[in-house]
C-alpha positions as CSV (number, residue, x, y, z in Angstrom):
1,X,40.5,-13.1,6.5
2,X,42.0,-10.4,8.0
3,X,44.7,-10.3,5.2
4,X,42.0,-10.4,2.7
5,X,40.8,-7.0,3.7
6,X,43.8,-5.6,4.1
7,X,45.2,-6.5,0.5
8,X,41.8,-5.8,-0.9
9,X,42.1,-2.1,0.7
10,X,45.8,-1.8,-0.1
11,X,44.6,-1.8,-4.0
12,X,42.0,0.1,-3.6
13,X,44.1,2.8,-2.6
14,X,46.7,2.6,-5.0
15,X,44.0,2.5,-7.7
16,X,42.6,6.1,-6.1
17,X,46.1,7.6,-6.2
18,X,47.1,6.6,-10.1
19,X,43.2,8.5,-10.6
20,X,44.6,11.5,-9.0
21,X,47.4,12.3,-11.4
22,X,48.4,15.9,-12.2
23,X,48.1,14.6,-15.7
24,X,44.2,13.9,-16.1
25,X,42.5,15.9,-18.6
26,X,40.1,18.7,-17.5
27,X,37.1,20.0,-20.3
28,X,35.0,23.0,-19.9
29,X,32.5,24.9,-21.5
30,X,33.4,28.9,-21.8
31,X,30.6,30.9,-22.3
32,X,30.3,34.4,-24.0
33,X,28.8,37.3,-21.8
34,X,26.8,37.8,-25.5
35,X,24.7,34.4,-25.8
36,X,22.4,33.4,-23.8
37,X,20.4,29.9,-23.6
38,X,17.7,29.8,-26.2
39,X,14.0,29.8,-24.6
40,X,12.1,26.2,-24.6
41,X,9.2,27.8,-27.0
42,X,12.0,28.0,-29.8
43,X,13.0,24.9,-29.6
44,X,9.9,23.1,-29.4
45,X,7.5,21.8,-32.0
46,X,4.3,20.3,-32.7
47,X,1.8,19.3,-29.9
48,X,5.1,20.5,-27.4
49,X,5.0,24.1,-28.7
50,X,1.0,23.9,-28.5
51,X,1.2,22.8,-24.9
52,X,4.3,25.8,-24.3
53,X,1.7,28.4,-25.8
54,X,-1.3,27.3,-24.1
55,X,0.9,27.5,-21.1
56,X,2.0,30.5,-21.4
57,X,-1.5,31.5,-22.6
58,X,-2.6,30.8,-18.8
59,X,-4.1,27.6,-19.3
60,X,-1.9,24.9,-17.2
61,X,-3.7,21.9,-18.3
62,X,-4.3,22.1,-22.0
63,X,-5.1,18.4,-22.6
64,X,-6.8,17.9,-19.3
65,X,-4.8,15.6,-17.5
66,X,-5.0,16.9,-14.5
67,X,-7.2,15.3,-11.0
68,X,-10.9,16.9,-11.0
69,X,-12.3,18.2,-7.5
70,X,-15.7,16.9,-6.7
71,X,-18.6,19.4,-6.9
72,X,-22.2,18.6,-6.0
73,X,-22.5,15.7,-8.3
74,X,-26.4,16.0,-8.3
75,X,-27.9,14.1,-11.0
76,X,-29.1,17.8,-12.5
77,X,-25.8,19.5,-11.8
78,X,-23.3,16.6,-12.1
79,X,-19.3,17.0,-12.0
80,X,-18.3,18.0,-15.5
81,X,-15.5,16.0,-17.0
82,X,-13.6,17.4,-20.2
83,X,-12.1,15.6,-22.8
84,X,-10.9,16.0,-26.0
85,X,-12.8,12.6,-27.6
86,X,-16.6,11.6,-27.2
87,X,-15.3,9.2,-24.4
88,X,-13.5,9.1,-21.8
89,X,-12.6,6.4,-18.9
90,X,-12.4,8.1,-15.3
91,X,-11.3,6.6,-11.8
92,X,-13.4,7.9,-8.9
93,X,-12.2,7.5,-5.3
94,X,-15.5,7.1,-3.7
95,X,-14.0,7.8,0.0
96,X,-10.7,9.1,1.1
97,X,-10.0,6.3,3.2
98,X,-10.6,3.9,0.3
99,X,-7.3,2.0,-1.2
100,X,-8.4,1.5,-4.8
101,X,-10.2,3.0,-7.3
102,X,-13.6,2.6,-9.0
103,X,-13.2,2.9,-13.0
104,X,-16.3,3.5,-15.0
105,X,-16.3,4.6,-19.2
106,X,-18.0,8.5,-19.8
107,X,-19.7,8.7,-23.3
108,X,-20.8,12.1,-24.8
109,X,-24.5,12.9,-24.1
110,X,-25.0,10.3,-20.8
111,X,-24.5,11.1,-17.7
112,X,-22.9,8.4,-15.3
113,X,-23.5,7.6,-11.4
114,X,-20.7,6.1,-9.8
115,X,-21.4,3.5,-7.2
116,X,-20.5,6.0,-4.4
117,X,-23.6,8.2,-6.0
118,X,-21.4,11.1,-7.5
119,X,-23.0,11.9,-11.1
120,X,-20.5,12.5,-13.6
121,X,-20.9,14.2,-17.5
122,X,-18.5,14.1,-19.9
123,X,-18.2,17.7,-21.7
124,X,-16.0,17.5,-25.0
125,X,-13.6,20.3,-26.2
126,X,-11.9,20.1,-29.8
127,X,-8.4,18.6,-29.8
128,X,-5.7,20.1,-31.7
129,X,-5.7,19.6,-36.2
130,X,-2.7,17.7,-36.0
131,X,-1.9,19.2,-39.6
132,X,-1.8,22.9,-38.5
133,X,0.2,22.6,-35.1
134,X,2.7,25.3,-34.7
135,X,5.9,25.3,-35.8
């Protein structure tokens, strides 16, 4: 056994010192003081570039993607949820101990109690005309 390991360490060594030959082949990329890297915004297109602008418009979650915060969740002032459709299928973590989540469908119009009691209201926005997205 112990001739095993040494043999198999024995070529593993010679195989790392034919790798470190003077004669391997270096590449590099050499870069002008005059160009620069191209911003991300030039580059990009379609619903990217619309997320990019929007982003740099100040709004960080243009598509609304992002976790809501609970507010009073009254049935007259329920927690408004946006989205860019008529409906909309949201997850509710009823109590911060809980392991799963409770899934219930929002439709335009109706607002939802969760079985924790939270009211929730779906408020729609206008998505992006996929015909006149910027360039």
């Amino acid at each position: 056994m112990a001739s095993l390991l040494s043999r198999s360490v024995y070529q593993m060594s010679s195989t790392l010192t034919r790798c470190t030959s003077s004669r391997l082949v270096h590449l590099s990329a050499a870069r002008s003081a005059d160009q620069i890297m191209p911003d991300g915004i030039e580059h990009a297109t379609g619903l990217e570039k619309y997320e990019l602008l929007a982003k740099q418009a100040g709004n960080e979650d243009p598509f609304f993607l992002k976790a809501v915060g609970r507010t009073k969740g009254t049935k007259d002032e329920p927690t408004i949820i946006n989205a860019m459709d008529n409906y909309r299928m949201v997850g509710c973590v009823c109590a911060e101990e809980d392991t799963n989540i409770k899934w219930t469908w929002l439709s335009e119009g109706t607002p939802k109690r969760c079985e924790c009691g939270y009211w929730l209201e779906l408020k729609t926005h206008p998505a992006p005309d996929k015909y006149n997205l910027p360039l």
